[in-house]
N, C-alpha and C positions, 0 to 999 in steps of 0.2 A: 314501811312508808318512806318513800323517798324524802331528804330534808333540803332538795338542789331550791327548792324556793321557801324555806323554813321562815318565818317570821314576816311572811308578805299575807297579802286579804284578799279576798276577791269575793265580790257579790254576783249571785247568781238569781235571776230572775223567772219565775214559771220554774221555781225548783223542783217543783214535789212527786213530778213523774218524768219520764221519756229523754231528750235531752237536757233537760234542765236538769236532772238527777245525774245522767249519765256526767255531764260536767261538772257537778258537784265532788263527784266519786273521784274525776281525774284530777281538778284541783287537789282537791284531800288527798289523796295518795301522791300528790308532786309537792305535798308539806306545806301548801297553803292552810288560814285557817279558813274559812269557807260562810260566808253568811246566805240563809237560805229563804228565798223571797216568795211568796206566795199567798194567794186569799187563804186556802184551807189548810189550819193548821194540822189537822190529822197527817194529813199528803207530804206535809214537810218535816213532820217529826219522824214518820218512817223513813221519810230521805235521806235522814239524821242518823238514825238507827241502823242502817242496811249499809252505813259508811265502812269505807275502812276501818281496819281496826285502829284506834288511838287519834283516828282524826277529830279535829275539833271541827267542828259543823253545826251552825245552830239558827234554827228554825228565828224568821219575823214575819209575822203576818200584814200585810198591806197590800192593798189593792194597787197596783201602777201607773194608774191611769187616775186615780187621786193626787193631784201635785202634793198637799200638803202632808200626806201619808208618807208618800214615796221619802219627801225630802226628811222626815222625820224621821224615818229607818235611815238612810245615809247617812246624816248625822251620827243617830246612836251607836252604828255599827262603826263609826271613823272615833266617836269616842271612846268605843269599850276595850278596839283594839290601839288606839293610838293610829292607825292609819286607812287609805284604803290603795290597792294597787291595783286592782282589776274591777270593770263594771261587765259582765254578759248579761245582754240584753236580750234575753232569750223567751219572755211571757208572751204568749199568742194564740190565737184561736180563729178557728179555722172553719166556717159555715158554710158548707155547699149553696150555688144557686146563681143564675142570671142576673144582670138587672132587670129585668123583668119579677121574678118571681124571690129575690132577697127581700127578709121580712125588714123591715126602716130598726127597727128596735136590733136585730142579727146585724144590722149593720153598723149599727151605733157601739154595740159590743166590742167590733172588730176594728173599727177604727180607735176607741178607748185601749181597749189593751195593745195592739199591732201598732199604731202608730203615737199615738199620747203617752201610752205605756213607756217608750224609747225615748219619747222627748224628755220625758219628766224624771227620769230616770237619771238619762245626762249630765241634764241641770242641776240637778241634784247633788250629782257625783263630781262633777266638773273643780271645785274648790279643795276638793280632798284629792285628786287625784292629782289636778297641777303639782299640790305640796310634795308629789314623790313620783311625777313624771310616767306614770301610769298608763294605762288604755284603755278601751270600750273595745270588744268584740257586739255587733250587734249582728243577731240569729235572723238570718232572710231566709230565701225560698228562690230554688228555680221558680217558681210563679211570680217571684217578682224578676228576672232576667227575661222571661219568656212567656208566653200563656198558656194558660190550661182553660178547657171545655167545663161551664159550671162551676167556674171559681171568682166570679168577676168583682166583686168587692173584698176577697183575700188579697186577689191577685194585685187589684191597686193597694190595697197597703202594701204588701212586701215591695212593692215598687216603690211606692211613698221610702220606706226604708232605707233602699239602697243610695235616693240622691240625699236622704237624709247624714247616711253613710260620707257621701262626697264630700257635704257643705261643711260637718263635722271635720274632717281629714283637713281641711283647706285652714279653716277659722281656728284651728287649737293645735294644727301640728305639731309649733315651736313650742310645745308644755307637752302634750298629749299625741299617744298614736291611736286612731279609727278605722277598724279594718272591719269585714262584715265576712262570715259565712253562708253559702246558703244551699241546704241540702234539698235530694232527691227525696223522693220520698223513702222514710225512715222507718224502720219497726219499731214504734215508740209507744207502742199499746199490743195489749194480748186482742183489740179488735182486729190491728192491721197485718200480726203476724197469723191470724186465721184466717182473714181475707185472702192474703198474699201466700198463703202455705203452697208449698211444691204438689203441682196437679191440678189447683184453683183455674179457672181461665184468666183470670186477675194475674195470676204467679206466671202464666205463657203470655202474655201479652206484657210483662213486666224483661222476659226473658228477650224476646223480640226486640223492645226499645232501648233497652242500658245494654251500654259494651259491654259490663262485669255480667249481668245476665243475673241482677238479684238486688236486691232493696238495701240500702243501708242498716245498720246498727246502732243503736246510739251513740254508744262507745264511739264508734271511727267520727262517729260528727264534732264530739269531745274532742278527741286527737287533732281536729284539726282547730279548734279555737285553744285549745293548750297551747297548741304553736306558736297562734298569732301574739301571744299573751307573751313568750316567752323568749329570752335574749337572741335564738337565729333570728327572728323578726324583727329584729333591730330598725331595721331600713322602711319597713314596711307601712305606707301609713294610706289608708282611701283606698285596700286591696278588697277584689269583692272573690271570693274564693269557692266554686263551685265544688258541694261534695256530693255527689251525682252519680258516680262509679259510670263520667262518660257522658252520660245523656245530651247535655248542651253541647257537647262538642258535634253533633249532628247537626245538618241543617234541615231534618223534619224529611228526608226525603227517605221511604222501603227502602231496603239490599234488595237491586236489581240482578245480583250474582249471589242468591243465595239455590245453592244446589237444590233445595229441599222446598223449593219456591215452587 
């Protein structure tokens, strides 16, 4: 286990699967100690368990979109270690559907944890992090940079998100940096690596769209809020960093010069 950040915290939020694990795993292994935020606690004690070897990693349960929850793990977790240096803002969920046809209830969910989730979280974290000049990485989404078909109430929170992101960066700079990732879509479930398996028509129309010609990892989405979290990113504050392997750098238009066209 790496000890280049030995003695620092970070809270990781929607720990207990997919990225929020994947981050977990990196902080721990880069010698942070790790607090692990989530409703179920089964999901986060495996998260816990599946660590590297020797990390401290340890499960709190609280819903994020409860202020009075949230802020009561920030506390406990800035008292048991003595501080906090990192908040990822990473709990979210993700319900297919129009507005037209999004259930009001799928929407209240998704606005609670996507965007309440990140507020309260913050605010929460904001007094402890000042004290040691810390940061927020907050977890976005190409859907929040761009649109996607049958996403339309995801799609506005991770937007909500991103200028969330901004007014953060602007308002706490001179204390605090605020920088956002936001991946492509990710194999963050054994659902989406069957979906997405080599052969799927899902997997060729996936190969079509992203320059790399394949779906992210959790891992690489990890690698990249490790970064923002960490002393190259010094300068960095209101970055919104697409991990996409390409996608956005398109602007939506076929390869008119593809041989095989």
């Amino acid at each position: 286990m790496n000890d280049q950040h030995s003695g620092r915290v970070a809270v990781v939020t929607g720990a207990g699967s997919g990225i929020g694990a994947a981050t977990a795993y990196r902080f721990a292994a880069d010698g942070y100690r790790v607090a692990l935020v989530g409703r179920t606690e089964a999901t986060l004690r495996r998260t816990a368990h599946e660590g590297p070897e020797g990390a401290d990693m340890r499960p709190w349960v609280a819903d994020v979109s409860d202020p009075a929850a949230i802020s009561a793990v920030m506390n406990a977790v800035a008292e048991r270690f003595g501080r906090l240096d990192v908040l990822v803002n990473n709990a979210g969920v993700a319900i297919p559907g129009t507005v037209e046809q999004i259930d009001p209830e799928d929407y209240r969910t998704m606005m609670g944890t996507n965007i309440d989730g990140a507020f309260f979280a913050s605010r929460a974290a904001l007094p402890h992090l000042r004290a040691v000049r810390g940061c927020i990485v907050n977890v976005g989404s190409v859907g929040g940079l761009r649109g996607d078909w049958g996403q339309a109430a995801y799609d506005m929170t991770k937007g909500a998100l991103v200028n969330l992101t901004n007014a953060m960066a602007l308002d706490h700079g001179r204390e605090i940096r605020v920088n956002a990732v936001h991946p492509g879509v990710t194999l963050s479930s054994q659902f989406l690596r069957d979906a997405l398996a080599e052969g799927t028509s899902l997997h060729q129309r996936f190969v079509d769209r992203v320059p790399m010609g394949r779906p992210a990892e959790p891992a690489e989405v990890a690698a990249a809020v490790a970064f923002l979290t960490g002393p190259d990113a010094a300068y960095l504050n209101g970055v919104h960093l697409p991990v996409d392997g390409g996608l956005t750098a398109s602007n939506g238009q076929s390869d008119l010069y593809r041989a095989d066209v």
